[in-house]
mmJSON file of the N, C-alpha and C atoms, coordinates in Angstrom:
{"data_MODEL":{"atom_site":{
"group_PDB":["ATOM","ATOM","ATOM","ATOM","ATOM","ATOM","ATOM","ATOM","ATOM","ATOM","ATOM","ATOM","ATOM","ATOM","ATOM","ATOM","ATOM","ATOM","ATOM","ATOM","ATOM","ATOM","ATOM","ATOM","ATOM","ATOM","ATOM","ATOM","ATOM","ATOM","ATOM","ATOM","ATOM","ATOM","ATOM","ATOM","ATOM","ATOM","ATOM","ATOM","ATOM","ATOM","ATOM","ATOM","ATOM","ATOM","ATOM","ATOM","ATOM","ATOM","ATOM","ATOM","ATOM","ATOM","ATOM","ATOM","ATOM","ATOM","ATOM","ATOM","ATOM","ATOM","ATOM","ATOM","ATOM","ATOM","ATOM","ATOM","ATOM","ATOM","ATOM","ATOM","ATOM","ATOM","ATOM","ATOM","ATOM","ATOM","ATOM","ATOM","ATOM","ATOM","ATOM","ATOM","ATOM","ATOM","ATOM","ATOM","ATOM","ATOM","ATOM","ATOM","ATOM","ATOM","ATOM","ATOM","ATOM","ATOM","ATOM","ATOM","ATOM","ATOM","ATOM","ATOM","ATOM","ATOM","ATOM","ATOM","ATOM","ATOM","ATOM","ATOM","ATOM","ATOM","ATOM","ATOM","ATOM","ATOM","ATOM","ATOM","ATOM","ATOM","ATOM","ATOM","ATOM","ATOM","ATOM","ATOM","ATOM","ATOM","ATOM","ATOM","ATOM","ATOM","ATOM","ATOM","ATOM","ATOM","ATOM","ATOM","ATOM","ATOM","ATOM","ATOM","ATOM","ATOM","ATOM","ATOM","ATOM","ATOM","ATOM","ATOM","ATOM","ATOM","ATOM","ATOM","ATOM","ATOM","ATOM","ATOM","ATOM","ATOM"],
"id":[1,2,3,4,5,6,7,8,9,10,11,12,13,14,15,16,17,18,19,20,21,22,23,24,25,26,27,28,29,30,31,32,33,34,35,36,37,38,39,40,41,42,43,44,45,46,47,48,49,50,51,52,53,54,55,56,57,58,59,60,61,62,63,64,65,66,67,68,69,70,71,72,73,74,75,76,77,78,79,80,81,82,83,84,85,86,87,88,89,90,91,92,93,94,95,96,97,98,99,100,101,102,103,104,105,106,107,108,109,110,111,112,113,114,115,116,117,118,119,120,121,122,123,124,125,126,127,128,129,130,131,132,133,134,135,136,137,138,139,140,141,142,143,144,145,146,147,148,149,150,151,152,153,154,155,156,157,158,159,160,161,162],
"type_symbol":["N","C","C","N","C","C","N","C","C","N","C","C","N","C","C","N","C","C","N","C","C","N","C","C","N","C","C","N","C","C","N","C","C","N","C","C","N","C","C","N","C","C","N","C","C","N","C","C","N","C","C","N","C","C","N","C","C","N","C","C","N","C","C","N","C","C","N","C","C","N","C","C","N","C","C","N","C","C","N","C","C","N","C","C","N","C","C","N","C","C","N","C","C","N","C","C","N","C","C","N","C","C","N","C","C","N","C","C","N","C","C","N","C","C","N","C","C","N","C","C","N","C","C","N","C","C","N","C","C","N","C","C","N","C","C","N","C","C","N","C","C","N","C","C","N","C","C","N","C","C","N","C","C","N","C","C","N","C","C","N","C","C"],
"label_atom_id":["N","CA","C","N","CA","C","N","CA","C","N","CA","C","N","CA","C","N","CA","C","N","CA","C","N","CA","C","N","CA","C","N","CA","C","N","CA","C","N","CA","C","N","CA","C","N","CA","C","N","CA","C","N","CA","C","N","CA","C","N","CA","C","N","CA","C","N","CA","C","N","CA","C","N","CA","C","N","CA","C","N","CA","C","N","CA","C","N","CA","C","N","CA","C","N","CA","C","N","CA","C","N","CA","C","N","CA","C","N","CA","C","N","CA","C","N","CA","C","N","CA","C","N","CA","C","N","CA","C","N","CA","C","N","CA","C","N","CA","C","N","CA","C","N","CA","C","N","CA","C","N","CA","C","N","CA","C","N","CA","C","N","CA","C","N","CA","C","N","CA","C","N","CA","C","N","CA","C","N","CA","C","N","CA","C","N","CA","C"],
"label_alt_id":[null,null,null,null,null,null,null,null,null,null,null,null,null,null,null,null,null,null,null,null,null,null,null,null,null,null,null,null,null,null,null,null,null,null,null,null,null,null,null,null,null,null,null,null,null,null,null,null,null,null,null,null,null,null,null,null,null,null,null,null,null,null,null,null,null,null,null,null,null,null,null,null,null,null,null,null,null,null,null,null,null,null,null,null,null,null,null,null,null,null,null,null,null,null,null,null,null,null,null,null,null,null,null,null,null,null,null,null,null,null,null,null,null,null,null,null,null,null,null,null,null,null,null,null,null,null,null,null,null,null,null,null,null,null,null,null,null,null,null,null,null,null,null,null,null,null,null,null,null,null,null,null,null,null,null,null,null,null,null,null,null,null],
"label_comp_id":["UNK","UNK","UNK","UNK","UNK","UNK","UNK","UNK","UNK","UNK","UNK","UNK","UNK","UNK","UNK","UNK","UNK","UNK","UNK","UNK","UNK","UNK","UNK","UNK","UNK","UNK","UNK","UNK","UNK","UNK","UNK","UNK","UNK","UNK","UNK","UNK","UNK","UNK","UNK","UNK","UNK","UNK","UNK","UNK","UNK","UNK","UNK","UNK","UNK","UNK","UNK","UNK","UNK","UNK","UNK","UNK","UNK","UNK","UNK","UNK","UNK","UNK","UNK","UNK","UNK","UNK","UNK","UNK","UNK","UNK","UNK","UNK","UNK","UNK","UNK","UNK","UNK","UNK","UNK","UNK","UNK","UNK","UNK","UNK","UNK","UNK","UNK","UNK","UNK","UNK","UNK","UNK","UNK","UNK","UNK","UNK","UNK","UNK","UNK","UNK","UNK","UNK","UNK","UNK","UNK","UNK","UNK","UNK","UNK","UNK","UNK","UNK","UNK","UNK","UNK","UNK","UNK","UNK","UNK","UNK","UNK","UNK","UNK","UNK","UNK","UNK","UNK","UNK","UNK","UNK","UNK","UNK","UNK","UNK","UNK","UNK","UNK","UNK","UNK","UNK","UNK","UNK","UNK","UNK","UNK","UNK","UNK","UNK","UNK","UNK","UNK","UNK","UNK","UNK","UNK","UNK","UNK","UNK","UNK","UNK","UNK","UNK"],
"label_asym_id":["A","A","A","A","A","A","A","A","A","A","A","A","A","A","A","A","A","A","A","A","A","A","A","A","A","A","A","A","A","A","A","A","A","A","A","A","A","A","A","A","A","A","A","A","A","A","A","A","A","A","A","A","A","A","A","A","A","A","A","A","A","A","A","A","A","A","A","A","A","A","A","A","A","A","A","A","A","A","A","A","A","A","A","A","A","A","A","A","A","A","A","A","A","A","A","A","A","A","A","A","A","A","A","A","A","A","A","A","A","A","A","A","A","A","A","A","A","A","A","A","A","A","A","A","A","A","A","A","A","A","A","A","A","A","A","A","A","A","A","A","A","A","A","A","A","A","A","A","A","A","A","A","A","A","A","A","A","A","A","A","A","A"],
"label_entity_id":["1","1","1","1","1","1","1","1","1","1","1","1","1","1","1","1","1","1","1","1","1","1","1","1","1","1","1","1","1","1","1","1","1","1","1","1","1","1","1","1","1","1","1","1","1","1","1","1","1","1","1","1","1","1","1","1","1","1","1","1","1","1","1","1","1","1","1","1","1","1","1","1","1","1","1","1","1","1","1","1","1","1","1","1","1","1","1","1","1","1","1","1","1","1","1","1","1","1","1","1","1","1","1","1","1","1","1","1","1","1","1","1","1","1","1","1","1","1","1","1","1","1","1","1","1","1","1","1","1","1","1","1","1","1","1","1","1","1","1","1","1","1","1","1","1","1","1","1","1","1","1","1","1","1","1","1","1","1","1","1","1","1"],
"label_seq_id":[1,1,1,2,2,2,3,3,3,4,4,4,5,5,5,6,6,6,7,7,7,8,8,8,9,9,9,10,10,10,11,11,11,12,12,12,13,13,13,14,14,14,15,15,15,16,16,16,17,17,17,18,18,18,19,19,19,20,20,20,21,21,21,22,22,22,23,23,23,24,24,24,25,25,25,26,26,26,27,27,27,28,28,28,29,29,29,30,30,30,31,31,31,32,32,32,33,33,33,34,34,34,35,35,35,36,36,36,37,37,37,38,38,38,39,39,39,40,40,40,41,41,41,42,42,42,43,43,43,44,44,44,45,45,45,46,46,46,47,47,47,48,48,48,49,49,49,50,50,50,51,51,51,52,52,52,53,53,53,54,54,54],
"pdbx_PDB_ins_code":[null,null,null,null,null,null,null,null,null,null,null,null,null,null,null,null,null,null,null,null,null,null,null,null,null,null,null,null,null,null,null,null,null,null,null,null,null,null,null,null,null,null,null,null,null,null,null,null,null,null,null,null,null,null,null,null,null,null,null,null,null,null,null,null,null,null,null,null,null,null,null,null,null,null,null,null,null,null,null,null,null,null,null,null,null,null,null,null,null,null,null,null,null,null,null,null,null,null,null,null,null,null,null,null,null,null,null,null,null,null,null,null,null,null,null,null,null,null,null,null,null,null,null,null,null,null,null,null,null,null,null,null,null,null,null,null,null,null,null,null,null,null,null,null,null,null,null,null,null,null,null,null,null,null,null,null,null,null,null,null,null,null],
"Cartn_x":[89.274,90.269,89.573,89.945,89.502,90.9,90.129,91.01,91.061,92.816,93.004,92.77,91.76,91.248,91.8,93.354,94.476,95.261,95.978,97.074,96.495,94.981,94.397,95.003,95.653,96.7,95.127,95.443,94.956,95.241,94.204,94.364,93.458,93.999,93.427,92.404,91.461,90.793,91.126,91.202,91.885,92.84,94.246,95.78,95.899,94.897,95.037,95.742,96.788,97.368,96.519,96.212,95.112,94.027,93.234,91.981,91.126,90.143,89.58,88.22,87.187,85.879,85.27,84.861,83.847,82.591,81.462,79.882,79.968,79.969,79.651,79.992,81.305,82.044,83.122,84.163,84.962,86.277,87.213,88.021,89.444,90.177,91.358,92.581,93.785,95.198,96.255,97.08,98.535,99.641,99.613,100.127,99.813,100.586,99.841,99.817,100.695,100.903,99.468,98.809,98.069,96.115,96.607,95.519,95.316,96.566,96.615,96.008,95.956,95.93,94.462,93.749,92.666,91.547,92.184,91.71,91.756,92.662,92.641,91.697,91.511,90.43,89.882,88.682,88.083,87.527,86.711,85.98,86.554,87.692,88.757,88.68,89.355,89.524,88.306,87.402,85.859,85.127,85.281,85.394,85.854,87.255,88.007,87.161,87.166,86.492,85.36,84.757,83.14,82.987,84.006,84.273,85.433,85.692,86.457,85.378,84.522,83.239,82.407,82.323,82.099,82.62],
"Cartn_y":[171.051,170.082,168.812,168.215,167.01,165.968,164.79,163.862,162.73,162.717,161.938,160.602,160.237,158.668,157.72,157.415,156.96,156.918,157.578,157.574,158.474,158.471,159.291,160.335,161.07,162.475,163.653,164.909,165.644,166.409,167.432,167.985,169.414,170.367,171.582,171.489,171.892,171.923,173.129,173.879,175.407,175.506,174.61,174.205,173.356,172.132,171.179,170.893,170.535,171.162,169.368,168.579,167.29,166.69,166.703,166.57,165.668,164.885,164.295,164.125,163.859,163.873,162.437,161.909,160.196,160.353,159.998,159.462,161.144,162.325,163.719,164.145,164.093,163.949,164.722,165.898,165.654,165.352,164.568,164.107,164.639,165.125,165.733,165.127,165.114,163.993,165.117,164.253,165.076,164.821,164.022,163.637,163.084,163.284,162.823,161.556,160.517,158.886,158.379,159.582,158.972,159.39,160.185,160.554,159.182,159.07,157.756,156.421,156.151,155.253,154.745,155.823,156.489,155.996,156.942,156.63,155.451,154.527,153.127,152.118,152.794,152.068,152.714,153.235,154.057,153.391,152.583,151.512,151.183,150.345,150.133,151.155,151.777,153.208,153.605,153.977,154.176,153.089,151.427,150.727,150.833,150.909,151.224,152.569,153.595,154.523,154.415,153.598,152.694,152.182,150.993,150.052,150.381,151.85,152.351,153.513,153.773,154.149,153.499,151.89,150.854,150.947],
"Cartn_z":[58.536,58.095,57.599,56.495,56.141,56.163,56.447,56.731,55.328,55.196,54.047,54.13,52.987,53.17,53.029,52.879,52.637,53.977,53.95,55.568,56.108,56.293,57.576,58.102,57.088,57.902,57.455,58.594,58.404,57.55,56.615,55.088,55.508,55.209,55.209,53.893,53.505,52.362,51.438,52.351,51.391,50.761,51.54,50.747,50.171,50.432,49.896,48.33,47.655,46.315,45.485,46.241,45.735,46.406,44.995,45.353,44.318,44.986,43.722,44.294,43.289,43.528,43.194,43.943,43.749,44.262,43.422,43.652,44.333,43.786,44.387,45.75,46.11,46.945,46.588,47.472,47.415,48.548,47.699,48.849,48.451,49.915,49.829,50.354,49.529,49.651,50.022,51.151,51.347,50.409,49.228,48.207,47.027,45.812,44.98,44.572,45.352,46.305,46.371,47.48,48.276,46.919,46.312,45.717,44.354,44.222,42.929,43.606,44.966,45.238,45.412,45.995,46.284,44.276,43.648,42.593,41.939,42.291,41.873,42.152,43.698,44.546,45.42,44.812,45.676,46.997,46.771,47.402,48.663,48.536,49.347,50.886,50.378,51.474,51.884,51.384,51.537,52.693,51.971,53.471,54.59,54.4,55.574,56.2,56.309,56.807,57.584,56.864,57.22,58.734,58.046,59.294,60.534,60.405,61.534,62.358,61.645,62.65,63.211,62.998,63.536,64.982],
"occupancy":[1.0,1.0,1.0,1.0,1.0,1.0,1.0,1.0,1.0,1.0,1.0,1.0,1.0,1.0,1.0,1.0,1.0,1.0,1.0,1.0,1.0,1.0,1.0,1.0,1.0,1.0,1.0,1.0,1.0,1.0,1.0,1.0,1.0,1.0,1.0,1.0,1.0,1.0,1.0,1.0,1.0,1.0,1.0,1.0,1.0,1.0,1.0,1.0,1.0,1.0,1.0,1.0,1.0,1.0,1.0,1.0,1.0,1.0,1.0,1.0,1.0,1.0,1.0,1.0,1.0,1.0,1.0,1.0,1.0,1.0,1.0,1.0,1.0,1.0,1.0,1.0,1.0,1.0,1.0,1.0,1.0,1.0,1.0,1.0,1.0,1.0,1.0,1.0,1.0,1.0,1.0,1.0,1.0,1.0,1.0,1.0,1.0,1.0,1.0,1.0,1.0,1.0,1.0,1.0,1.0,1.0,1.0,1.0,1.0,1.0,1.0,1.0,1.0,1.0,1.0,1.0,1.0,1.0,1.0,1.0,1.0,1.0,1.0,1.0,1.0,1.0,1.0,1.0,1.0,1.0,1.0,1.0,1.0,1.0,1.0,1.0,1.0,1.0,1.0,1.0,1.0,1.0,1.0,1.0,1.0,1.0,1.0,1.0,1.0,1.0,1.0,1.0,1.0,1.0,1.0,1.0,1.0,1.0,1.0,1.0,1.0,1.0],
"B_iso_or_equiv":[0.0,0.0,0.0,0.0,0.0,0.0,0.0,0.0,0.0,0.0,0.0,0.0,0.0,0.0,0.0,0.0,0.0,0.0,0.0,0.0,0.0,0.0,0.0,0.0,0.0,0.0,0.0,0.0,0.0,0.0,0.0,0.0,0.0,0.0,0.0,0.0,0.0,0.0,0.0,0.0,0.0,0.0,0.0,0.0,0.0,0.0,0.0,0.0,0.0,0.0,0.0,0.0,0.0,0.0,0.0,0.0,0.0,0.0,0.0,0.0,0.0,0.0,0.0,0.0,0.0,0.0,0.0,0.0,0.0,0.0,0.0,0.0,0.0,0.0,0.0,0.0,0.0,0.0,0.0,0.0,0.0,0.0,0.0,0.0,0.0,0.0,0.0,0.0,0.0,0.0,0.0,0.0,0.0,0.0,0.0,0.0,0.0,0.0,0.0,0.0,0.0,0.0,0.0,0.0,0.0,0.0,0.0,0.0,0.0,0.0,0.0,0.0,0.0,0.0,0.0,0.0,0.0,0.0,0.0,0.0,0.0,0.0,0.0,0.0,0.0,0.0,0.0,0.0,0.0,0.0,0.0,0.0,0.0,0.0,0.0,0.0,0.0,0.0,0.0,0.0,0.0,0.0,0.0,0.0,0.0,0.0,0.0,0.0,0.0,0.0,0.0,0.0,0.0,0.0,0.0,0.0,0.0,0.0,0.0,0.0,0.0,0.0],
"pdbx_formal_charge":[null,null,null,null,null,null,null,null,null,null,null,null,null,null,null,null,null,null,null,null,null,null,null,null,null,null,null,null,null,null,null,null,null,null,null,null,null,null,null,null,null,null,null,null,null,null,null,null,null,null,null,null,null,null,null,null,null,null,null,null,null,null,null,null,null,null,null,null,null,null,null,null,null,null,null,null,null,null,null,null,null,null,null,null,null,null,null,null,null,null,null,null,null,null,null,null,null,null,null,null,null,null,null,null,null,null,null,null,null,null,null,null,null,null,null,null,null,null,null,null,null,null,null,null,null,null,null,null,null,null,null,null,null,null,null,null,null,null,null,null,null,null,null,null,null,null,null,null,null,null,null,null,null,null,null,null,null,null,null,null,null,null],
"auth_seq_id":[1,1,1,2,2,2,3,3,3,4,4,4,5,5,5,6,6,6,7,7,7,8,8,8,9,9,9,10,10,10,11,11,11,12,12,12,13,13,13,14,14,14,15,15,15,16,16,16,17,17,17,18,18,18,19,19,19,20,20,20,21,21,21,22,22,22,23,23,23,24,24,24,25,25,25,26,26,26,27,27,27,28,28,28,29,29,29,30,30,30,31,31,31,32,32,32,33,33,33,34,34,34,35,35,35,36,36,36,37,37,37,38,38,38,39,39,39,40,40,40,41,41,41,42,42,42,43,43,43,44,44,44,45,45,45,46,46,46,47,47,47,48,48,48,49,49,49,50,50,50,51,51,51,52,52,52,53,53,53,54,54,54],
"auth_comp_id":["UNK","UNK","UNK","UNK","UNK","UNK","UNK","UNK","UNK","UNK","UNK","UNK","UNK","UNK","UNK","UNK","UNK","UNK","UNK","UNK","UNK","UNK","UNK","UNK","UNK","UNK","UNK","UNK","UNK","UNK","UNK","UNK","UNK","UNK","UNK","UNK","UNK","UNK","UNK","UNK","UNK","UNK","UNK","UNK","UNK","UNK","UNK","UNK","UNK","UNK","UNK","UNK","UNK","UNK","UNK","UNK","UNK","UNK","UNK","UNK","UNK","UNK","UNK","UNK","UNK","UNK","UNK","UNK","UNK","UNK","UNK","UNK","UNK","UNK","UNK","UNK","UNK","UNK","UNK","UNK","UNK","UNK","UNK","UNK","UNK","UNK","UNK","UNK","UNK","UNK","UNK","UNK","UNK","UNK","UNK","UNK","UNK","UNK","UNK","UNK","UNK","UNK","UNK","UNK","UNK","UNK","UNK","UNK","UNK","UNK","UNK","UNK","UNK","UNK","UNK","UNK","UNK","UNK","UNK","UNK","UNK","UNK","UNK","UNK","UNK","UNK","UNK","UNK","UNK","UNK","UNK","UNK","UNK","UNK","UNK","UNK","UNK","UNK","UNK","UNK","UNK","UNK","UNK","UNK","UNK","UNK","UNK","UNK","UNK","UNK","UNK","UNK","UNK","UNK","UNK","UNK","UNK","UNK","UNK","UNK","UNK","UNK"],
"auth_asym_id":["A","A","A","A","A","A","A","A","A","A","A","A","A","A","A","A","A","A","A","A","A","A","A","A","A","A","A","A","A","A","A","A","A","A","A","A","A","A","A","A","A","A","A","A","A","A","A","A","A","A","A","A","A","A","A","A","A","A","A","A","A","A","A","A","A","A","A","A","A","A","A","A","A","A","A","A","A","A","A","A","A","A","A","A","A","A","A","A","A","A","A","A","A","A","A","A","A","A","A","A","A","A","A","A","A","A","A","A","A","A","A","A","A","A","A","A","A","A","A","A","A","A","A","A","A","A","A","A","A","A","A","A","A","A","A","A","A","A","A","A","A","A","A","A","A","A","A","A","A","A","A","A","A","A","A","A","A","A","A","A","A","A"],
"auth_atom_id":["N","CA","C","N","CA","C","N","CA","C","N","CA","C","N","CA","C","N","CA","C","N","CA","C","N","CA","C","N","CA","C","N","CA","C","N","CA","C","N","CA","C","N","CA","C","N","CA","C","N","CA","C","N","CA","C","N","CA","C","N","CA","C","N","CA","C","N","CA","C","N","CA","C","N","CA","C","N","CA","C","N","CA","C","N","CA","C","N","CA","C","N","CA","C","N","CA","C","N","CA","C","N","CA","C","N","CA","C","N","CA","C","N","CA","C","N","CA","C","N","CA","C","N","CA","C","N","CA","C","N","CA","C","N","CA","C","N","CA","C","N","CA","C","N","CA","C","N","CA","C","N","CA","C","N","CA","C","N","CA","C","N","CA","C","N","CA","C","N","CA","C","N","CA","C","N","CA","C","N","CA","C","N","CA","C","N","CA","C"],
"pdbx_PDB_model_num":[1,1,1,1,1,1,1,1,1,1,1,1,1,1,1,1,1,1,1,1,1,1,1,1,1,1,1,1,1,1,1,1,1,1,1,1,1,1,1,1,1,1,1,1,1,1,1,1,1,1,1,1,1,1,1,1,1,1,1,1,1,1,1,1,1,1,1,1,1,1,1,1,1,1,1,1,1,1,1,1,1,1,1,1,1,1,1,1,1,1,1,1,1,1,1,1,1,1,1,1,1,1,1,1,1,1,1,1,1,1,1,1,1,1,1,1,1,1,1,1,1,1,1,1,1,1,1,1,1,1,1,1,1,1,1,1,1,1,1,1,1,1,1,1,1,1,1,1,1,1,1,1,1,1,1,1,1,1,1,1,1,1]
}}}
């Protein structure tokens, strides 16, 4: 399961129906909400992630 970098919901990778790829990565969305948002600002969310393994 991968976890959506947006509203942190869990994402099967196999069903996943969105998906997008940054800096050779890919990352998987429970919507296509959360995938637009993601793509607007990758960075953003990417921090957040960061600084919650902090």
């Amino acid at each position: 399961m991968a976890t959506d970098p947006v509203c942190k919901m869990l994402v099967s990778e196999k069903t996943a129906k969105w998906t997008t790829e940054y800096k050779g990565r890919k990352y998987y969305f429970c919507a296509p909400g959360c995938k637009k948002a993601f793509e607007e600002n990758p960075e953003k969310y990417l921090k957040e992630i960061e600084e919650e393994k902090e």
